[in-house]
N, C-alpha and C positions, 0 to 999 in steps of 0.2 A: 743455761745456754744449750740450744738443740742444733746439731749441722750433720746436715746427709753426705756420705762416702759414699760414692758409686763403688759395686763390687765388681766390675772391667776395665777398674784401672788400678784395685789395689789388693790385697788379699787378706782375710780376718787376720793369721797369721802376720801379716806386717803392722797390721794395726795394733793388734794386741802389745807387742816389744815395744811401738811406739809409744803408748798409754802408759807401758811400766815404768817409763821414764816421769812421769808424769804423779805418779800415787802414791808421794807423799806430800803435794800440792793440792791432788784435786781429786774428788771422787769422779770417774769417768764408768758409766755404764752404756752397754755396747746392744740395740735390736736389730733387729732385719727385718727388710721389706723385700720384694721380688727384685729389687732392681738396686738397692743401696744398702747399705748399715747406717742406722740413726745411731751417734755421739751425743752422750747425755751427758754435760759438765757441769761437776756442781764444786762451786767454790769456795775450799774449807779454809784457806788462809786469806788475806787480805788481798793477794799476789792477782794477777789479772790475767785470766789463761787468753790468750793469743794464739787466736786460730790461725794466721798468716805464719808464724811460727811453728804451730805445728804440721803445718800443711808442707814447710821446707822439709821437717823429720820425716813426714811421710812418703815424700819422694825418694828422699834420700836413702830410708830405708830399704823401700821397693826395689831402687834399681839394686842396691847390695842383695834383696833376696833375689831377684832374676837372674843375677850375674852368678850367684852361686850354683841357681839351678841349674844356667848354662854352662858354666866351668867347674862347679865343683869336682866331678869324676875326673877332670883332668887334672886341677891342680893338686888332689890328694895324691894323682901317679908319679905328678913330679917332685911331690914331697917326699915321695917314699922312694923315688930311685934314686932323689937327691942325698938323703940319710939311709941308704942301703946299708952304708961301711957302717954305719953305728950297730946293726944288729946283727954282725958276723961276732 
């Protein structure tokens, strides 16, 4: 099974974590065109990969890496002002 990922709505990077969930079901090999990443699924157990499934991980993914990009520098400062008194 072959299915095109546009690259401006997702990032290799999220794709990639998402696949890993995936490899020890399915051999998933990853090319690029100018404008998407080809998903090459190949299926080593009987199991039936579900692209509508994994199209939920990959959103789901996504907004968690956006979210971090956006807040990560903040929420490590409130970790770490939060746990201050641990490192006195």
């Amino acid at each position: 099974m072959e299915f095109e990922i546009s690259k401006t709505l997702y990032d290799k990077e999220t794709i990639l974590k998402v696949i890993y969930y995936y490899q020890d079901k399915f051999t998933i090999n990853i090319k690029e065109s100018d404008f998407n990443y080809i998903i090459n699924v190949i299926e080593n157990t009987s199991e039936y990969f579900d692209i509508n499934t994994f199209i939920v991980f990959l959103q789901e993914q996504q907004i968690r890496e956006t979210l971090n990009k956006q807040f990560g520098n903040l929420r490590n400062s409130i970790y770490k002002k939060a746990f201050s008194f641990m490192e006195k």
